[in-house]
N, CA, C and O of each residue as an XYZ file, in Angstrom:
472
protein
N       2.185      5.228     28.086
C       1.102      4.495     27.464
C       1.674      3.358     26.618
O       2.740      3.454     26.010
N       0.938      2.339     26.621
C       1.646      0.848     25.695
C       0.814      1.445     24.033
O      -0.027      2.311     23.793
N       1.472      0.600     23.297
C       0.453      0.701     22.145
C      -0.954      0.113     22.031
O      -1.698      0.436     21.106
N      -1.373     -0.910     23.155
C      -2.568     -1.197     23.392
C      -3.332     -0.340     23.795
O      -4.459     -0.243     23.310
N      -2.772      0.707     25.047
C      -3.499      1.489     25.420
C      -4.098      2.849     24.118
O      -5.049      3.630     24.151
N      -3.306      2.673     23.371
C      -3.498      3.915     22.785
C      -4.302      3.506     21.327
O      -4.898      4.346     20.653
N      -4.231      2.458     21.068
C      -5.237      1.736     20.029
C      -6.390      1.562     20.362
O      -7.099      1.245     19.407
N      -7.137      1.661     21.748
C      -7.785      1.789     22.939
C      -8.489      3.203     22.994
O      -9.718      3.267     22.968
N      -7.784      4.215     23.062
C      -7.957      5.794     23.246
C      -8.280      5.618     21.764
O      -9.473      5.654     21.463
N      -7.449      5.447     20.876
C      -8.424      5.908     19.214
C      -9.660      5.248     19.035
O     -10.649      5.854     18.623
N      -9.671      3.854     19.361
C     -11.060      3.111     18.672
C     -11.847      4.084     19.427
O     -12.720      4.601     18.729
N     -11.805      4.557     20.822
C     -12.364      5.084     21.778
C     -13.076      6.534     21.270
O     -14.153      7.076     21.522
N     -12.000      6.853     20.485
C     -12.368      8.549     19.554
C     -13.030      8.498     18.639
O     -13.878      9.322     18.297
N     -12.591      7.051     17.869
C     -13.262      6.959     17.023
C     -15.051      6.932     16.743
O     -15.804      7.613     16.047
N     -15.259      5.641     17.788
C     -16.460      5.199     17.732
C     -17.575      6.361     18.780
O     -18.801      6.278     18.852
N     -16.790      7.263     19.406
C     -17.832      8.420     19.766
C     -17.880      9.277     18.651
O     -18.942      9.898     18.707
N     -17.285      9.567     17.760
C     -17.713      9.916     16.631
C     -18.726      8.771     15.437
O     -19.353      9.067     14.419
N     -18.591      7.912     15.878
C     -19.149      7.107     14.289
C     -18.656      7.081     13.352
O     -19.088      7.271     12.215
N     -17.088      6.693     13.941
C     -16.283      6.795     12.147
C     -16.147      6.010     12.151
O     -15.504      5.901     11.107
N     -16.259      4.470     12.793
C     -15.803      3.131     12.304
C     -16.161      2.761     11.083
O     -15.563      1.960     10.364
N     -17.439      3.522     10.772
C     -17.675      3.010      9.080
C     -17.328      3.461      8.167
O     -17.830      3.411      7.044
N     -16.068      4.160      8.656
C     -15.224      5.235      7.820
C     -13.770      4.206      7.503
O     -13.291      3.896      6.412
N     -13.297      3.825      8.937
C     -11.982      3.481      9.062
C     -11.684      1.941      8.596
O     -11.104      0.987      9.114
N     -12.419      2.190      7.268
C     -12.175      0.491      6.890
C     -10.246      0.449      6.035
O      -9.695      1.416      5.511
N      -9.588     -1.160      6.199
C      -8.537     -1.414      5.957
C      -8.203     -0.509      4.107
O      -7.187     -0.784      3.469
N      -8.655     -0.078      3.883
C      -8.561      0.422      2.667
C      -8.464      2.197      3.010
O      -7.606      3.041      2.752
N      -9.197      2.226      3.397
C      -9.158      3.939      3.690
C      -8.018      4.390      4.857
O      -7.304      5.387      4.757
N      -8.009      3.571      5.826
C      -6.814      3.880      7.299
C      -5.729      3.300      5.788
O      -4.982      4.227      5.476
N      -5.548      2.203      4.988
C      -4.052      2.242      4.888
C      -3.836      3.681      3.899
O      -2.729      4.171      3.678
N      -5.180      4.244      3.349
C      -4.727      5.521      1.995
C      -4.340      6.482      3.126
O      -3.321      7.138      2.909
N      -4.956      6.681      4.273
C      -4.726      7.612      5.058
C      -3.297      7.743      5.629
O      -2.842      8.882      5.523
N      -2.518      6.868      6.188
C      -1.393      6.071      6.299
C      -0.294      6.435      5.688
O       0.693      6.980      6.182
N      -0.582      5.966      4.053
C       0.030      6.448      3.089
C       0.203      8.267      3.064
O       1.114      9.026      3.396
N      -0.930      8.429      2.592
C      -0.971      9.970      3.364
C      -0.489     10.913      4.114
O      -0.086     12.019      3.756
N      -0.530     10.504      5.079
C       0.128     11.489      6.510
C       1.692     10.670      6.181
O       2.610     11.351      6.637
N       2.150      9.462      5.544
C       3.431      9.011      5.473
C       4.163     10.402      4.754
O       5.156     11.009      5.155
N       3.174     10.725      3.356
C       3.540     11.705      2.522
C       3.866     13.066      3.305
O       4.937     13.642      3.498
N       2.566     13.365      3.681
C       3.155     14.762      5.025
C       4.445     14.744      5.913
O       5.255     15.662      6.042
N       4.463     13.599      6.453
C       6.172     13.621      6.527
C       7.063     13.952      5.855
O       7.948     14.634      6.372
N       7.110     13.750      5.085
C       8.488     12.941      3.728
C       8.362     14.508      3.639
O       9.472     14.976      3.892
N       7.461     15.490      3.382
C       7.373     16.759      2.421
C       7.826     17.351      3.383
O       8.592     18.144      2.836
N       7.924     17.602      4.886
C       9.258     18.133      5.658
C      10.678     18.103      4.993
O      11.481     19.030      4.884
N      10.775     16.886      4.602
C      12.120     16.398      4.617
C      12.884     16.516      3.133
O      14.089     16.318      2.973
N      11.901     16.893      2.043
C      11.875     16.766      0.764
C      12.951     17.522      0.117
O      13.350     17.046     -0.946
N      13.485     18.563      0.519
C      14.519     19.216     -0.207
C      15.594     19.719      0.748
O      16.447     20.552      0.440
N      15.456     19.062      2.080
C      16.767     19.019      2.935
C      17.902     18.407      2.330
O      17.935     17.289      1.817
N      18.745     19.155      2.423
C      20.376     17.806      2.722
C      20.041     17.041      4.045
O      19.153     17.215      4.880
N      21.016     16.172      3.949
C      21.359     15.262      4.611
C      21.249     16.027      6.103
O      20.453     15.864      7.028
N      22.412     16.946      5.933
C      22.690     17.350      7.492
C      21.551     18.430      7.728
O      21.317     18.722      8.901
N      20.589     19.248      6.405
C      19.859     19.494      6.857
C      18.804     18.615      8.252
O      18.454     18.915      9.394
N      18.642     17.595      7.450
C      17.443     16.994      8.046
C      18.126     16.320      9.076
O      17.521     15.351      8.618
N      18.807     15.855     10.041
C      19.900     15.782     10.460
C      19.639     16.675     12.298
O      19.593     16.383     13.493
N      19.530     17.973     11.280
C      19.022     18.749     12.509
C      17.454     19.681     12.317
O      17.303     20.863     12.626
N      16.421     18.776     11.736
C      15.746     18.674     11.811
C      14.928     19.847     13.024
O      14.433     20.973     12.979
N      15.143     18.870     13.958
C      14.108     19.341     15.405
C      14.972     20.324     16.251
O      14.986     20.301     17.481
N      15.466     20.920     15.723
C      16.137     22.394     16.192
C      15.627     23.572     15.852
O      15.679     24.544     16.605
N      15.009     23.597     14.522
C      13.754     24.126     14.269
C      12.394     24.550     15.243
O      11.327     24.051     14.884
N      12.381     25.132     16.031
C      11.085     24.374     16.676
C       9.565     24.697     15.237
O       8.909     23.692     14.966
N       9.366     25.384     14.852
C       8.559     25.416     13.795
C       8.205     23.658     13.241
O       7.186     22.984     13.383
N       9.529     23.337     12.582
C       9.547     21.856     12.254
C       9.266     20.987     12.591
O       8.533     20.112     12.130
N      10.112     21.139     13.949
C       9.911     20.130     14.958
C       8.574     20.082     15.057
O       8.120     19.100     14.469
N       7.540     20.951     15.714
C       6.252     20.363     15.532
C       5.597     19.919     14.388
O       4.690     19.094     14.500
N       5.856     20.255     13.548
C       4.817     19.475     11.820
C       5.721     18.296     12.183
O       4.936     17.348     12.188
N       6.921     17.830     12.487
C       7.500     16.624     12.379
C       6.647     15.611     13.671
O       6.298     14.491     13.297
N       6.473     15.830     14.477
C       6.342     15.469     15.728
C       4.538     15.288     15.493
O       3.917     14.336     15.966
N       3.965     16.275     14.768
C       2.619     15.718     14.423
C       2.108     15.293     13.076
O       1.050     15.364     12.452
N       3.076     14.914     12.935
C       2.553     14.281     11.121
C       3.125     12.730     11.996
O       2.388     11.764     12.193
N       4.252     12.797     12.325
C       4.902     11.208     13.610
C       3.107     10.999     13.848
O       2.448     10.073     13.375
N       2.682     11.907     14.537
C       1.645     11.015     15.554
C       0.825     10.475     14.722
O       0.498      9.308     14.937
N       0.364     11.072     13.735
C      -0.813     10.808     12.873
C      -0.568      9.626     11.888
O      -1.490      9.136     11.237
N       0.962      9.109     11.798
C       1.808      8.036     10.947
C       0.719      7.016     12.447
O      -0.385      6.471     12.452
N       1.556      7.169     13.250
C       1.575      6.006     13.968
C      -0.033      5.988     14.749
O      -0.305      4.909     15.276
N      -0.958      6.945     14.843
C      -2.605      6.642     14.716
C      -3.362      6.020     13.656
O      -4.413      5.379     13.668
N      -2.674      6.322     12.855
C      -3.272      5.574     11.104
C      -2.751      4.031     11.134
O      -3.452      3.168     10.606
N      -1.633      3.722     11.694
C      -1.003      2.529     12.183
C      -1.927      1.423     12.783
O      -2.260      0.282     12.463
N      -2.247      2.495     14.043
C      -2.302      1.620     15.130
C      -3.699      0.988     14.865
O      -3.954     -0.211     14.980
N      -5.014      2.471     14.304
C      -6.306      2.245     14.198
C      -6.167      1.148     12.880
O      -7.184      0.744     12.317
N      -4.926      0.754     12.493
C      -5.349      0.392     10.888
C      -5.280     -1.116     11.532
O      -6.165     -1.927     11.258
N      -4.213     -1.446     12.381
C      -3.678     -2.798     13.191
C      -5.259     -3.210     14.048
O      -5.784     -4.271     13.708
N      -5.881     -2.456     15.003
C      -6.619     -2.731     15.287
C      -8.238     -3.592     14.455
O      -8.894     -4.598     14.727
N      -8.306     -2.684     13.543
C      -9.524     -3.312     12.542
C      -9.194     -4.551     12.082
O      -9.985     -5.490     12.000
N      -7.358     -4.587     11.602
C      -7.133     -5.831     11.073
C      -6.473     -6.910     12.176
O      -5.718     -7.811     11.811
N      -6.851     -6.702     13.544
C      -6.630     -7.610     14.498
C      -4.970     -8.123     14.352
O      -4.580     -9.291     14.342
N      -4.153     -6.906     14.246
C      -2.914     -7.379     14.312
C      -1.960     -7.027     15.644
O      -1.776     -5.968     16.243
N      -1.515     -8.171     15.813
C      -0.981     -7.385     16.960
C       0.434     -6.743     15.882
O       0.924     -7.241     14.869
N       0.741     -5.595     16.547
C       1.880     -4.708     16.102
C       3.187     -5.162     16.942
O       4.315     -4.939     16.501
N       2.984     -5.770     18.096
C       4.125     -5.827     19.287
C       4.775     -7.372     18.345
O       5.864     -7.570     17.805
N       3.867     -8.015     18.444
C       4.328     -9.653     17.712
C       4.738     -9.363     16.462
O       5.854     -9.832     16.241
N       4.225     -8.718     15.479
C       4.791     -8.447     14.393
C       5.886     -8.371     14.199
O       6.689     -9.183     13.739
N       6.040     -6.821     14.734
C       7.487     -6.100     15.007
C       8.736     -7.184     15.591
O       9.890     -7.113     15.166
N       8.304     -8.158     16.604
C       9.370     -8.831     16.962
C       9.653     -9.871     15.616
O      10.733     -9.964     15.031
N       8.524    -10.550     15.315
C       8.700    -11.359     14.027
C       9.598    -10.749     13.483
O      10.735    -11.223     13.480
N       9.309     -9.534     12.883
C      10.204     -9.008     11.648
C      11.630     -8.655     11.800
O      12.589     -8.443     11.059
N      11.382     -8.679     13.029
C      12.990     -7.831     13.860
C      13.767     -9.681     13.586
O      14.951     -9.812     13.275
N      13.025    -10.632     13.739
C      13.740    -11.575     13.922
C      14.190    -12.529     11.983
O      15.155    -13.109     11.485
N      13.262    -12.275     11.707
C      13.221    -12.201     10.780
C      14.600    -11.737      9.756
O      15.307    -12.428      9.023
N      14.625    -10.141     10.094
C      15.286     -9.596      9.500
C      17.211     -9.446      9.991
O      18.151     -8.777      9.562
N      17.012    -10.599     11.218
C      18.388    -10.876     11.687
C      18.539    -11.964     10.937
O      19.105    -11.464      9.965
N      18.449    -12.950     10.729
C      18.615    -14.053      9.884
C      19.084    -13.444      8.292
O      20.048    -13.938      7.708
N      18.348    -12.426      7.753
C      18.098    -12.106      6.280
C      19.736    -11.269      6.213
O      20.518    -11.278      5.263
N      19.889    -10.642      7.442
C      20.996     -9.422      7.510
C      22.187    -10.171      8.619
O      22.204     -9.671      9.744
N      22.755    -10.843      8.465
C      23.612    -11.429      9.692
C      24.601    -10.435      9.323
O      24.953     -9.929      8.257
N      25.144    -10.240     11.275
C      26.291     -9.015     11.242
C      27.316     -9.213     10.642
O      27.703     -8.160     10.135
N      28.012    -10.100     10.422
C      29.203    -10.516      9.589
C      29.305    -10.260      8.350
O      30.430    -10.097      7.877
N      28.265    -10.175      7.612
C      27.846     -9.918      6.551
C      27.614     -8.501      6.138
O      28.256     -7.899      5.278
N      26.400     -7.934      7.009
C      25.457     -6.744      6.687
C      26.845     -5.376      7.872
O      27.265     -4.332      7.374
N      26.990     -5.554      8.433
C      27.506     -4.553      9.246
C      28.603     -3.167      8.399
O      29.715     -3.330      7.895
N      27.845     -1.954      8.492
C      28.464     -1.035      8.062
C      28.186     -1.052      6.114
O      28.995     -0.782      5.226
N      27.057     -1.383      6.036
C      26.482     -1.541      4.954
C      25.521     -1.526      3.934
O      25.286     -2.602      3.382
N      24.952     -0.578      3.593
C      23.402     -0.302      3.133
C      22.855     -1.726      2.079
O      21.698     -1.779      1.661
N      23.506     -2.402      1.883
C      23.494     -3.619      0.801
C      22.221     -4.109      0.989
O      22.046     -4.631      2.090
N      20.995     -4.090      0.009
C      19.794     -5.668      0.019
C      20.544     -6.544      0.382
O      21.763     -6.462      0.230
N      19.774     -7.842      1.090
C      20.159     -8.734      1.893
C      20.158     -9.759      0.499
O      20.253    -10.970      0.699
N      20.073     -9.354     -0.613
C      20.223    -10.102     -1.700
C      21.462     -9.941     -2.183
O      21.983    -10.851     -2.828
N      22.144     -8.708     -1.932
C      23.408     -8.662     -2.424
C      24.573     -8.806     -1.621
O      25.737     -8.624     -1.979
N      24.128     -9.173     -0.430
C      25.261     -9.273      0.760
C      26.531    -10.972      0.335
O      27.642    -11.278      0.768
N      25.565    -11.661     -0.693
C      26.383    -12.796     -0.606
C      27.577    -13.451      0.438
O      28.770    -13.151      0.496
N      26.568    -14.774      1.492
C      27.058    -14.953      2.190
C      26.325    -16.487      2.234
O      26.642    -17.298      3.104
């Protein structure tokens, strides 16, 4: 499935329910935020290498794998209302963020692109 298609299948879920007058840009981004949080609280008192191996768990693995989906439905329905494309974005930013991070610079390095001085 593309991400069109599947922004497609939600408005699709959505509006046979009648939640569009639910899913305004304010509520999909608290929701967003939200299910972001349900993630993170998997991950919250792992080590490193805990989380690491994560999805070996299978227990985990699924809350991980469906709190993922519900990140990226809150996403997609949130992109849709606000007529964004996500595909153009993403490349913007990807391009974007090569300019901000050049490899010579950024490589092997957690540094803000403010402190890379270059």
């Amino acid at each position: 499935m593309t991400l069109s298609s599947l922004q497609q299948a939600l408005a699709q879920f959505a509006g046979e329910r009648e939640w569009e007058q639910f899913h305004t840009p304010k509520n999909l981004a608290m929701a967003l935020a939200g299910e972001s949080g349900e993630l993170l609280e998997i991950f919250q008192w792992l080590t490193p290498a805990q989380s690491a191996q994560v999805m070996r768990d299978d227990e985990r693995a699924v809350r991980v794998r469906e709190e993922m989906a519900d990140v990226l439905a809150y996403l997609l329905r949130l992109a849709d209302v606000l007529d964004v494309d996500l595909e153009q974005a993403l490349a913007e930013k990807i391009e974007k963020n090569r300019r901000k991070y050049p490899v010579h610079l950024a490589r092997g390095t957690a540094d803000k692109y403010t402190q890379l001085g270059g």
